[in-house]
Structure formats: structure tokens, C-alpha cells
VEXTOR-26832 format. One line per field, with one value per residue (C-alpha): residue number from 0; residue in three letters; x, y, z. Coordinates in nm, 2 decimals, always signed. Layout:
// residues N
i	NUM; ... .
aa	ALA; ... .
X	X; ... .
Y	Y; ... .
Z	Z; ... .
***
This chain:
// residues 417
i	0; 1; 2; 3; 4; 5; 6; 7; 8; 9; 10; 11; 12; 13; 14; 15; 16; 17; 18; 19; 20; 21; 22; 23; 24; 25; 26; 27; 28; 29; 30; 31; 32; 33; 34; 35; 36; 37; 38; 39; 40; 41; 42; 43; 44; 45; 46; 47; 48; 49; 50; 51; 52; 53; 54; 55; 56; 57; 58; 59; 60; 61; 62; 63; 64; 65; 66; 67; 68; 69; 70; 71; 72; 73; 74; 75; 76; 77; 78; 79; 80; 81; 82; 83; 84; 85; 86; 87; 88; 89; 90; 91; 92; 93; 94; 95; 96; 97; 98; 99; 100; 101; 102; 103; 104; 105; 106; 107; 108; 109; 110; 111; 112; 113; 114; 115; 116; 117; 118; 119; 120; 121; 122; 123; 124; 125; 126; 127; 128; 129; 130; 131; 132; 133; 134; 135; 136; 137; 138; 139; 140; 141; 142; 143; 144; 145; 146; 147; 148; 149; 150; 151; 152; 153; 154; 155; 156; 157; 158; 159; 160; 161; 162; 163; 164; 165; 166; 167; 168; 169; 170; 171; 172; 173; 174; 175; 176; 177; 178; 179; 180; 181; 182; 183; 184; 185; 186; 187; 188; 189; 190; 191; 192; 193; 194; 195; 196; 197; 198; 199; 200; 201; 202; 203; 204; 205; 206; 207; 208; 209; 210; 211; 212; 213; 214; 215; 216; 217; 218; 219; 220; 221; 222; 223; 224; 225; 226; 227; 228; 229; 230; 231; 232; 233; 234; 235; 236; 237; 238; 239; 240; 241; 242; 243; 244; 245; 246; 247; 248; 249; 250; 251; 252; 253; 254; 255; 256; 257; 258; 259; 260; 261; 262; 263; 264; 265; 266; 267; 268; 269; 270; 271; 272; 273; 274; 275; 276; 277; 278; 279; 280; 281; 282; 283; 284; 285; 286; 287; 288; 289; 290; 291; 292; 293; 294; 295; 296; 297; 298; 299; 300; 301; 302; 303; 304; 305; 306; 307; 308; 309; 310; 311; 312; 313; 314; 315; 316; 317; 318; 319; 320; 321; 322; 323; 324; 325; 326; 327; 328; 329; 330; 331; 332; 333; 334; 335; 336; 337; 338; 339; 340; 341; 342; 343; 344; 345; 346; 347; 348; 349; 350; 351; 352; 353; 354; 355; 356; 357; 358; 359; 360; 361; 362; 363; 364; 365; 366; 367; 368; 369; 370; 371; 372; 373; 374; 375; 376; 377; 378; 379; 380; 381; 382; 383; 384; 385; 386; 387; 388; 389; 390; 391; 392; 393; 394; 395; 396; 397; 398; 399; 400; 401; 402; 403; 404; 405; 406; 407; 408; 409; 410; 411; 412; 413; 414; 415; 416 .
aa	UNK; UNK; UNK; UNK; UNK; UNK; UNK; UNK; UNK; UNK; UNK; UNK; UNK; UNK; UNK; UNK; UNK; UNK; UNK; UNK; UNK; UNK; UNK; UNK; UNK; UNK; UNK; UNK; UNK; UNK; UNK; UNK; UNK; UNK; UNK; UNK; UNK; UNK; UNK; UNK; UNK; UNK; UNK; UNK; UNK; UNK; UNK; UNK; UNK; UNK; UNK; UNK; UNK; UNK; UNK; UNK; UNK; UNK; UNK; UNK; UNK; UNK; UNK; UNK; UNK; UNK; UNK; UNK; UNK; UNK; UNK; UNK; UNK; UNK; UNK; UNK; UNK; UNK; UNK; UNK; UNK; UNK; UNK; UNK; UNK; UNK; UNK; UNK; UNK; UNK; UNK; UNK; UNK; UNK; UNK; UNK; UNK; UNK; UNK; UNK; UNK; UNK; UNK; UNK; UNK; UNK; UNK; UNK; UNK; UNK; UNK; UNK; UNK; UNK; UNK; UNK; UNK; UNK; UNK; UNK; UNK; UNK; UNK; UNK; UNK; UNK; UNK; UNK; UNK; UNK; UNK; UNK; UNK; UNK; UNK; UNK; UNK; UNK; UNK; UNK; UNK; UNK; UNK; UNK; UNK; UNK; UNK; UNK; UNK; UNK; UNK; UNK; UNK; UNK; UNK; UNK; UNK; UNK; UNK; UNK; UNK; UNK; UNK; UNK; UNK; UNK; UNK; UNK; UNK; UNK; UNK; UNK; UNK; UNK; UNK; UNK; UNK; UNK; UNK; UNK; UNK; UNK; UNK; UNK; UNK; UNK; UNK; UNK; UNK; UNK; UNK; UNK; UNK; UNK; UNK; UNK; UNK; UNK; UNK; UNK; UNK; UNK; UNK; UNK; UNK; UNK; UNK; UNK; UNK; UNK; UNK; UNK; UNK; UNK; UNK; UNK; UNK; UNK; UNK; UNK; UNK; UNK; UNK; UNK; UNK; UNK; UNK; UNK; UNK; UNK; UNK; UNK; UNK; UNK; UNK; UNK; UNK; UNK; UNK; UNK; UNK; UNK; UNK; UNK; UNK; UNK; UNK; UNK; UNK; UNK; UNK; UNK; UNK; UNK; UNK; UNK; UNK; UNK; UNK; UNK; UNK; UNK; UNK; UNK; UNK; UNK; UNK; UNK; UNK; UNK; UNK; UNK; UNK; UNK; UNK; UNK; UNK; UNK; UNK; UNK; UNK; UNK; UNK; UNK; UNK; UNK; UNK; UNK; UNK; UNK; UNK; UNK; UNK; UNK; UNK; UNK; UNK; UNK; UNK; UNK; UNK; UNK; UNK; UNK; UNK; UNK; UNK; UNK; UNK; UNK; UNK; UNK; UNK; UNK; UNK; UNK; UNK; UNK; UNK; UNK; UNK; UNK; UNK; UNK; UNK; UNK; UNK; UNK; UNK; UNK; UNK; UNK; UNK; UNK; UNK; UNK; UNK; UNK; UNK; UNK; UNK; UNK; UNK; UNK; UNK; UNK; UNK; UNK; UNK; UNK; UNK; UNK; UNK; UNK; UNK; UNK; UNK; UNK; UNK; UNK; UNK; UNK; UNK; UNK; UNK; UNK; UNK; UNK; UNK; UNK; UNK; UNK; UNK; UNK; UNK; UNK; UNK; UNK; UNK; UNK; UNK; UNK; UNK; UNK; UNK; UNK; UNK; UNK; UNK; UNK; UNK; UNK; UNK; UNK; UNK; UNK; UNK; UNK; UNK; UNK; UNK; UNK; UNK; UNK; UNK; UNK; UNK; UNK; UNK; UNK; UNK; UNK; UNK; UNK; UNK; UNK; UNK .
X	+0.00; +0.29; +0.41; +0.03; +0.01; +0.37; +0.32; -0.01; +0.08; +0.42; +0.24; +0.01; +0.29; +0.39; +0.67; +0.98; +1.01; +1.05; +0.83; +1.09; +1.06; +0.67; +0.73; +1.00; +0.76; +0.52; +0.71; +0.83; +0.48; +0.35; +0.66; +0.57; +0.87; +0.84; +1.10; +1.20; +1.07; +1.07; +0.72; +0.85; +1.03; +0.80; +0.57; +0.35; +0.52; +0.75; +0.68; +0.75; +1.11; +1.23; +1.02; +1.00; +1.37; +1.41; +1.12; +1.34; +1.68; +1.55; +1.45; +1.81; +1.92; +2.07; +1.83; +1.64; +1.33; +1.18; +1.16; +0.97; +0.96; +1.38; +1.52; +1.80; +1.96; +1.80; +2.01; +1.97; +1.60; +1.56; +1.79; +1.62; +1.25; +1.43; +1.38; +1.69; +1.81; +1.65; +1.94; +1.78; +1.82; +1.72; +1.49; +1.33; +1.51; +1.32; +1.00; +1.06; +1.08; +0.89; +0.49; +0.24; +0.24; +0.36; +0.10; -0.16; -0.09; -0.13; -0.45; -0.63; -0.45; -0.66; -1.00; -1.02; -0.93; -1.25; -1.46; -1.54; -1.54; -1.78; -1.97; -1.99; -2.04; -2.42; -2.45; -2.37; -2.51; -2.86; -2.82; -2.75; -3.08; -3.27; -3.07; -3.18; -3.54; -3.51; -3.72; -3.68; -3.93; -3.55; -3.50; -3.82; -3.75; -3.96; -3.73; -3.43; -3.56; -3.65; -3.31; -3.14; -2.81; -2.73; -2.53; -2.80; -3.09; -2.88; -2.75; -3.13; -3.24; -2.98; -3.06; -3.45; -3.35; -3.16; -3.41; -3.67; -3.89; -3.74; -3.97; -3.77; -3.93; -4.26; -4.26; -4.26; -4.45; -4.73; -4.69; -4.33; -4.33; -3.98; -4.08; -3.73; -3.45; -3.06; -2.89; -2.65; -2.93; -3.18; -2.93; -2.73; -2.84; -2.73; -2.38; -2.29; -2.41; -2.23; -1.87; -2.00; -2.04; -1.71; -1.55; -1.74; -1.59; -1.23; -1.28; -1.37; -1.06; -0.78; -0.91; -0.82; -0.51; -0.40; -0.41; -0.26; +0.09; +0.23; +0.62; +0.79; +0.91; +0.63; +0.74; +0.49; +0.58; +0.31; +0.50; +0.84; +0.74; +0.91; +0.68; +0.77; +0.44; +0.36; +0.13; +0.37; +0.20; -0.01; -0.29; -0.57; -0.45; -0.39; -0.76; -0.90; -0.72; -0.83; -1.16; -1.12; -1.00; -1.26; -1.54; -1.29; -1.28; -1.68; -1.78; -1.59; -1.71; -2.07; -1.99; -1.81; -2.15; -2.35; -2.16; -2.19; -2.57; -2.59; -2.47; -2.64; -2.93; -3.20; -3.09; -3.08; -3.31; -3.11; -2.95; -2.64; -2.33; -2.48; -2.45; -2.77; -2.53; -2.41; -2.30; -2.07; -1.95; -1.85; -1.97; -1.87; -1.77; -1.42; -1.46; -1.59; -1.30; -1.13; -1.33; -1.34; -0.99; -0.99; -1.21; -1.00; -0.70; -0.88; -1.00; -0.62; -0.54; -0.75; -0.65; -0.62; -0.27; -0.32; -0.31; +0.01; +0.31; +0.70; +0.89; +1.20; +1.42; +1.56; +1.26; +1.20; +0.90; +0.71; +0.39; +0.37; +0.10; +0.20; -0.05; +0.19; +0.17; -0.24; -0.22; -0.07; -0.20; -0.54; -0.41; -0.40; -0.74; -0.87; -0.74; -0.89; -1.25; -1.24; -1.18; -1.49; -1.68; -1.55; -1.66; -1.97; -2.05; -1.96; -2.16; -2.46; -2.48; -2.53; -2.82; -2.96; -2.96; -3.15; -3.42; -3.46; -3.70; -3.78; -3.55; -3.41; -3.48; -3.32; -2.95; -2.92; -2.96; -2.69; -2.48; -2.54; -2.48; -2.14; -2.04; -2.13; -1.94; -1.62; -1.74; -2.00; -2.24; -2.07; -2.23; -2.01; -1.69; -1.40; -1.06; -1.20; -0.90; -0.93; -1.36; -1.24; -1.01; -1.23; -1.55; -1.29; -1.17; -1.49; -1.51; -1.18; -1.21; -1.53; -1.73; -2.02; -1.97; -2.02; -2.37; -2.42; -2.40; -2.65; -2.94; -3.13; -3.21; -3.01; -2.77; -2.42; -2.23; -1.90; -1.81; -1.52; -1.19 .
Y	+0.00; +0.22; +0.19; +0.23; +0.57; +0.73; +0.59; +0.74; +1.06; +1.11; +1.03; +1.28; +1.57; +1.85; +1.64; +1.65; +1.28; +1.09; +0.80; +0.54; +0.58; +0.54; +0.24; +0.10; +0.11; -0.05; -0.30; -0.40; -0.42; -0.63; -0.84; -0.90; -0.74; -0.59; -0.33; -0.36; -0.02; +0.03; +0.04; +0.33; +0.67; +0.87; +1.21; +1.25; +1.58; +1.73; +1.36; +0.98; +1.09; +0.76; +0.51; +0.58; +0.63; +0.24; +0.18; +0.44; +0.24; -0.12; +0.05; +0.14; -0.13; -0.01; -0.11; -0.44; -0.65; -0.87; -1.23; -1.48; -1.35; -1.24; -0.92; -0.96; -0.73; -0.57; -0.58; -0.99; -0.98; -0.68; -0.89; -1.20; -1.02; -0.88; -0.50; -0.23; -0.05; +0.27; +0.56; +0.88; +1.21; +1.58; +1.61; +1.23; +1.15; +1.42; +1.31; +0.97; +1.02; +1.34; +1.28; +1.14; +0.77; +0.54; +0.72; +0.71; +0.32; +0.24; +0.39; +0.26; -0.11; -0.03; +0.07; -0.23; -0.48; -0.35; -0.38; -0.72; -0.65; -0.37; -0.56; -0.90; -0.64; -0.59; -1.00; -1.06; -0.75; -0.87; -1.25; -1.11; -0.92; -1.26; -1.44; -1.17; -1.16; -0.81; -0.60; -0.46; -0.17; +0.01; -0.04; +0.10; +0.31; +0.59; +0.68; +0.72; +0.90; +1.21; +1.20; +1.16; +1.09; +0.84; +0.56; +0.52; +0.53; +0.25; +0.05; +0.01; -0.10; -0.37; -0.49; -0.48; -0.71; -0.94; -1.05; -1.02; -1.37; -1.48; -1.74; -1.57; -1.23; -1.37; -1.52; -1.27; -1.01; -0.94; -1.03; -0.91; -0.74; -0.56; -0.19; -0.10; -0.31; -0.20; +0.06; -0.23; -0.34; -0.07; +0.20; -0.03; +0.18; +0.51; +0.35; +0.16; +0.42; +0.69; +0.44; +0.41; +0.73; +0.79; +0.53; +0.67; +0.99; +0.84; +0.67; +0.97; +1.17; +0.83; +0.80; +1.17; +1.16; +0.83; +1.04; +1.33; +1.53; +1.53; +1.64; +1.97; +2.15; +2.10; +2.19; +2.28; +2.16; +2.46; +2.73; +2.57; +2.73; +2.57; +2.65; +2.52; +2.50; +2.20; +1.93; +1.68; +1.76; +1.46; +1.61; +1.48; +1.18; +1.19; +1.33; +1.05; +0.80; +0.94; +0.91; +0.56; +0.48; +0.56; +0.37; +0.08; +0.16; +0.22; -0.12; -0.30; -0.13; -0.18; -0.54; -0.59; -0.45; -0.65; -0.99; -0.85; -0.85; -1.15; -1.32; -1.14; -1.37; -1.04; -0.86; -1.13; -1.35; -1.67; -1.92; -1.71; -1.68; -1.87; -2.21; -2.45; -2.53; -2.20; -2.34; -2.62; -2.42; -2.10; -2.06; -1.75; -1.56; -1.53; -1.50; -1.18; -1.05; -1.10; -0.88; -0.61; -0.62; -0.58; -0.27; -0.15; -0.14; +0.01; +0.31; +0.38; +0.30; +0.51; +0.86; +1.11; +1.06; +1.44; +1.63; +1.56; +1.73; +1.80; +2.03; +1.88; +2.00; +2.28; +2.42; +2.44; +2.17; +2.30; +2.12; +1.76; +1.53; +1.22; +1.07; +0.73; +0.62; +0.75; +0.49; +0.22; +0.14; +0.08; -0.30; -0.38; -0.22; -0.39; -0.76; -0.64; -0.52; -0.90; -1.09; -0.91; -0.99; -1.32; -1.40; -1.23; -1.44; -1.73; -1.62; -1.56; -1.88; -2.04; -1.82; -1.87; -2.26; -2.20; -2.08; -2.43; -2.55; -2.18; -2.05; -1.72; -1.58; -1.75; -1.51; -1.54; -1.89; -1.96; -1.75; -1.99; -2.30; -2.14; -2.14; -2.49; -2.66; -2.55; -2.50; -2.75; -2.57; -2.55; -2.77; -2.75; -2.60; -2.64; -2.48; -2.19; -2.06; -2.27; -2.21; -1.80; -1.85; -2.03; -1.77; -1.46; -1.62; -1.59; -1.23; -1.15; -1.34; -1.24; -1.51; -1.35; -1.03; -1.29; -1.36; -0.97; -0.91; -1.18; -0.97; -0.87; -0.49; -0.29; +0.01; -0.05; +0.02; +0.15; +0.40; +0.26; +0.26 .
Z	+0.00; +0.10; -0.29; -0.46; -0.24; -0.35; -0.68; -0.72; -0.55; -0.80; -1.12; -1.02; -1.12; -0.95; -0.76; -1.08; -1.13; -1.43; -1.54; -1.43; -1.08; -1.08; -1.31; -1.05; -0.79; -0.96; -1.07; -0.69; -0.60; -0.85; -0.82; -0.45; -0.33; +0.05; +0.13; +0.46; +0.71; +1.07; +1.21; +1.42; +1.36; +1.23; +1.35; +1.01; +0.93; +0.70; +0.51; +0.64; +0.63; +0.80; +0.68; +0.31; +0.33; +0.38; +0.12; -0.12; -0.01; -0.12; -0.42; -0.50; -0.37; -0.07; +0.17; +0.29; +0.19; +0.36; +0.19; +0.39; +0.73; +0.69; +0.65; +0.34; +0.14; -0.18; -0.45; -0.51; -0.45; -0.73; -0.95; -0.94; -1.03; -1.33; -1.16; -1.18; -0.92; -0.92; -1.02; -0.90; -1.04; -0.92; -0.68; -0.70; -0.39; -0.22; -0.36; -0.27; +0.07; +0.15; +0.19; +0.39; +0.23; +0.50; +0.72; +0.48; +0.38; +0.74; +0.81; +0.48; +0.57; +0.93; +0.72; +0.52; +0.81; +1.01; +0.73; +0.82; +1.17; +1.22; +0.95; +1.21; +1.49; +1.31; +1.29; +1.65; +1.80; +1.60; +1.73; +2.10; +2.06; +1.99; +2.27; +2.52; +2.36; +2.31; +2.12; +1.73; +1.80; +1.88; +1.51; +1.36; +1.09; +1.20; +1.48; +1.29; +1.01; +1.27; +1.39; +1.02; +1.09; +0.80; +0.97; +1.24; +0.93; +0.77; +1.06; +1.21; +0.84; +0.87; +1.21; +1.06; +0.82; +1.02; +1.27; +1.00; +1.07; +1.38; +1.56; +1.92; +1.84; +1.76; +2.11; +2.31; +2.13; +2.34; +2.68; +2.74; +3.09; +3.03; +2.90; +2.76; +2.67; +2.77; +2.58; +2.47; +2.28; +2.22; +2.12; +1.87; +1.56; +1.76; +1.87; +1.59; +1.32; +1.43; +1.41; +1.05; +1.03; +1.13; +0.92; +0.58; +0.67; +0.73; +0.37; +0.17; +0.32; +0.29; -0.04; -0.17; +0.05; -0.13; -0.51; -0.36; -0.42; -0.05; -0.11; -0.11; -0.25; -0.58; -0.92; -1.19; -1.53; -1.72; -1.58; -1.41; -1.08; -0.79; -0.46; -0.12; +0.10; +0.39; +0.22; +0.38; +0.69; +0.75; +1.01; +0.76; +0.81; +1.22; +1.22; +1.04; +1.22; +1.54; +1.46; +1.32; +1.69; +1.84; +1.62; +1.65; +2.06; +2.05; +1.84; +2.09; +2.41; +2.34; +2.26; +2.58; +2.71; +2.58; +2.69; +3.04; +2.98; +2.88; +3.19; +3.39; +3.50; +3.59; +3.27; +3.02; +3.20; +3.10; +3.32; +3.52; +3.34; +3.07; +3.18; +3.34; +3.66; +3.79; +4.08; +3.96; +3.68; +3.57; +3.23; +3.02; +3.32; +3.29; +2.90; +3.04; +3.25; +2.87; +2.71; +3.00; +2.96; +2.56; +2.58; +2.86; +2.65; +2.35; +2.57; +2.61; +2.26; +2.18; +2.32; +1.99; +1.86; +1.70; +1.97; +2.05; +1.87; +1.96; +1.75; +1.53; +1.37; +1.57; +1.59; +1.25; +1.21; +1.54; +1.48; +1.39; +1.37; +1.48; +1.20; +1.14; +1.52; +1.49; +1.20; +1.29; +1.70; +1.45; +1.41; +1.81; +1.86; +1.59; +1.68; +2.09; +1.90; +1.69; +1.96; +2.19; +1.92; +1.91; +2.25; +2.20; +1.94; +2.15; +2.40; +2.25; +2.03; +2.36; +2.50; +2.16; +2.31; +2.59; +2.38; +2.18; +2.02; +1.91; +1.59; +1.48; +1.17; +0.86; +0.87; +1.24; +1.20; +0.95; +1.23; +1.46; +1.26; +1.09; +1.45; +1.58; +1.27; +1.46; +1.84; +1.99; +2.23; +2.64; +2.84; +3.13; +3.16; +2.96; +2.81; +2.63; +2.41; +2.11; +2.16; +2.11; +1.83; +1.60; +1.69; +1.65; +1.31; +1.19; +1.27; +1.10; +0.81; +0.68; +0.76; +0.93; +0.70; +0.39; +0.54; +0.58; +0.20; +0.10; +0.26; -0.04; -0.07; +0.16; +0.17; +0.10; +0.41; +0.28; +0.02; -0.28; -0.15 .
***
């Protein structure tokens, strides 16, 4: 990603390079070839100087790639994928390494691994609602429409369509002596809307940051004016990955929530801890303390990166953005919010159980059964570790999102990236 975004951003012009660098780069990355870059070193201003210095030295073969988990030098790896050493002339080693890519390829590398996972977060959240026999008069469409933010308008329509049919629901439609249902459940268009929100908003900004000229100075062919000005400054991109953060932080919190619901035997009004002997065994309790503990960490994870700044440079650059570390602490809170959602899912496949011989509507059920072709329902305690793995694989991988996308009719979630 770090390639496609200085690629696109030099072949854009302004930046004084000629075609053969963009080609070289392209060439590495269709090759495969990974240049070898600290993960650290940056502050998203005055360009990725560090880091797209080793992506530049690999290039030249100088520098390192890294070839099946090993660092190794360059120069034999370019040789053998029939790729020369880049020989740079004016001003290309400057545009090479000033801009806002590494930061940039980060946070877009963040945006399409939660895809899937904010997308499962709708699955799950929707099965917990069954499992709890909550209500889907939260989702009517009439409420969200008088609020019109868009996420929450779309989020509820999915949640609509998900426990469209549900035998659960149908239970416990007249009768039901609980008035209103937890936020955790009732407020699920509200939370998990406005993370979309976010999210759509971080697209639309990566995307245009991704095709845009980030170095310095810029040099304009028409007229051969060379003006210096700051577009290596990367506090679009510290902004946006703030605010990815926090949907990341938020998706996971209200998960965590929702798990501590549902072993609660007066909220959820299941059997305590989710298991029929509470007594003997412990259930999903310390599952639980897991997940406290994941949206623990995300809440410090996710403290804006942007506001912090500390001049370089003598002075010089006084106000940094700290965009690449905004970027790239996305991948730990993403792996914390998947694996919530993992035990969630866990978690509520097994109040789903208590409620046999009654059936959830046709999606929620294939949930249910993708789970139990891995993980057999608990029936008294055992070693829980592999039980989260398999349930948080299907969060990661797409699984449950797959299922998502078959729902005939409904908004698309995401705008192209």
C-alpha cells in the first residue's frame, strides 16, 4: 500500500520525477517485493522521512526486503525479479521520501481490516438481541428517520433485516413485561451508526489523501514554478485515524457490554453466566474478565494521537502530527475489538440454546450453525481458548460479514476505496 500511495501521489505531477521511478515502484509491487521499514520513527510531518527512506533504499538497492519473514539485502532480490536498481536524479530523492504515504498506507491497511469487523459487529449484535429476547421496535425506521443521521438510518435498516422472521421475536410479542431493553441493545443503531459514520468519513478523506501530491518542494511543469508549501503535513490523516479509533474503541465497548448482559441472569433472563449449573461451573464468566480487559486497552489506545506534537528540527518543524503512530496502533485495537466480538459471538450462540426448540430468523440462524461446525455448544466447563479463536476467526475473516452481504435490498455500508 505504501508503494500504490507514492506511486499514485508522484504520477500525479507536480513532484519533478520521471516515469521510471513510478514504473520502479510499480514494478516491486506487482513483483511482491516488500522493502524492509521500521514500524517506528516517524511524526506524520515534514513527510514519512524515515520510513519511506528504507522503502526508497531497497529500491536502490541499498536497503532491505523482507523475503519470507527475513530481512536480506535488496540488490539480489531486485535482480532475481528482473527490476533495476533505481538511479535517482534531481529532486526524485526528495519526492521519494517526503509525503504522507507510510502514514496514509497504514490507516487505509486499518479501514479495510475492520470492514469485516464492524460488519460482524451488526451480525452478532442482532443475534445477542434474539438471545436476550429483546425488542426490534428500537429499530423502527420511524425513529431514525426524525433523527437523520445516515449511519444510524442504515444500521437500524440492517438490524430490521436481520431479525426479519425470527420465531424468538414472535414469542414474546405481546406479553413481554420488560418496558425498555438496555442501551446495549436498544441504542445499537445510535452507537454503531455513528462508528460508520465515522468510518465513511475516514474513507472519503484516505481516499483523496491516497491520489494526492504530498512532497515539497512541488514543481509545476506549465509554468516551471518551484513552490515550497507543507502538504507533507499529515494532520488529515492523524484526524482520520483518530476518529477511526474511536469507532474501533466504541464497536468493541458496546460489545463488551453487551456480553456482560448477557450473563447477567436479571438482565438477560437466561441461566447465570450462561450455563444451566451456575453453581458447579463458571460458564462465560471469565470470557468476560477477557473482554473487560480488551475494551479496557482500547480506551487507552485510543486517546487522539493528533493532539500531541513535539517540535524537530531545531525548531523548525514546530507542529507535527503524529499521523503514522495515529495509523498504525489501529491493528491492536482492531485484533482487541475482533476478539470481543468473538466472545460475544460465543456467548450468544449459547443463549440462543436456551431458547430451543424456538428459531431465529433465517441469517441469524446460519450465524449460529457457521459457529457450531467449529465450536459444539458449552455444556459445562471447559478450556475456552481454542472455543475463542475459532469464533474470532470468523469475525476476522469475513465469515459473518459474507452472510451480511447476502441480505437482499439494503444500503451499502461503505463508500469505494
Amino acid at each position: 500500500l505504501m508503494m500504490i500511495t507514492k506511486a499514485a501521489s508522484l504520477a500525479r505531477g507536480h513532484s519533478g520525477v520521471r516515469e521510471i521511478v513510478i514504473d520502479t515502484l510499480l514494478a516491486a509491487h506487482n513483483a511482491g517485493l516488500v522493502p524492509y521499514v521500521p514500524s517506528q520513527g516517524s511524526v506524520g510531518a515534514s513527510g514519512d522521512l524515515a520510513p519511506l527512506s528504507h522503502m526508497t533504499l531497497a529500491l536502490l538497492g541499498e536497503g532491505h526486503m523482507l523475503v519470507d519473514g527475513q530481512r536480506v539485502p535488496s540488490l539480489p532480490v531486485l535482480q532475481k525479479a528482473g527490476i533495476a536498481p533505481l538511479q535517482l536524479g534531481a529532486k526524485e530523492g526528495l519526492a521519494l521520501i517526503n509525503g504522507t504515504q507510510t502514514s496514509t498506507a497504514l490507516a487505509l491497511h486499518a479501514f479495510l481490516a475492520f470492514e469485516p469487523v464492524l460488519e460482524s459487529a451488526l451480525v452478532i449484535g442482532a443475534l445477542t438481541v434474539d438471545a436476550a429476547r429483546g425488542s426490534d421496535g428500537p429499530f423502527d425506521p420511524r425513529i431514525h428517520a426524525v433523527r437523520g443521521q445516515p449511519g444510524q438510518i442504515d444500521v437500524a435498516q440492517y438490524y430490521r433485516e436481520l431479525l426479519k422472521g425470527s420465531a424468538i421475536r414472535a414469542s414474546h410479542t405481546d406479553g413481554d413485561d420488560r418496558v425498555q431493553d438496555p442501551y446495549c441493545l436498544r441504542c445499537q443503531p445510535q452507537v454503531v451508526g455513528a462508528c460508520l459514520d465515522q468510518m465513511r468519513h475516514a474513507a472519503r478523506i484516505l481516499l483523496i489523501e491516497a491520489n494526492a501530491v504530498t512532497d515539497n518542494p512541488l514543481v509545476f511543469a506549465d509554468t516551471g514554478a518551484m513552490v515550497s508549501g507543507g502538504n507533507f503535513h499529515a494532520e488529515p490523516v492523524a484526524l482520520a485515524a483518530d476518529g477511526m479509533a474511536l469507532a474501533i474503541a466504541e464497536v468493541g465497548a458496546i460489545a463488551e457490554r453487551r456480553i456482560a448482559m448477557m450473563i447477567d441472569s436479571s438482565v438477560s433472563r437466561l441461566p447465570p453466566f450462561l450455563t444451566a449449573d451456575a453453581g458447579l461451573n463458571s460458564g462465560f464468566m471469565i470470557a468476560h474478565v477477557t473482554a473487560a480487559a480488551l475494551a479496557s486497552e482500547n480506551k487507552s489506545l485510543a486517546h487522539p494521537a493528533s493532539v500531541d506534537s513535539l517540535p524537530t528540527s531545531a525548531n523548525q518543524e514546530d507542529h507535527v502530527s503524529m499521523a503514522t503512530f495515529g495509523a498504525r496502533r489501529l491493528q491492536a485495537m482492531i485484533s482487541n475489538t475482533t476478539h470481543i466480538l468473538g466472545i460475544e459471538l460465543l456467548a450468544t450462540a449459547q443463549g440462543i440454546e436456551f431458547l430451543r426448540p424456538l428459531r431465529s430468523s433465517a441469517a441469524l440462524e446460519q450465524v449460529h450453525a457457521l459457529l457450531r461446525q467449529t465450536v459444539p455448544a458449552m455444556d459445562q466447563d471447559r478450556y475456552l481458548a481454542p472455543d475463542i479463536e475459532s469464533a474470532t476467526e470468523l469475525v476476522r475473516n469475513g465469515s459473518l460479514a459474507r452472510i451480511l452481504r447476502t441480505l437482499p435490498e439494503l444500503p451499502k455500508l461503505w463508500i469505494a476505496v
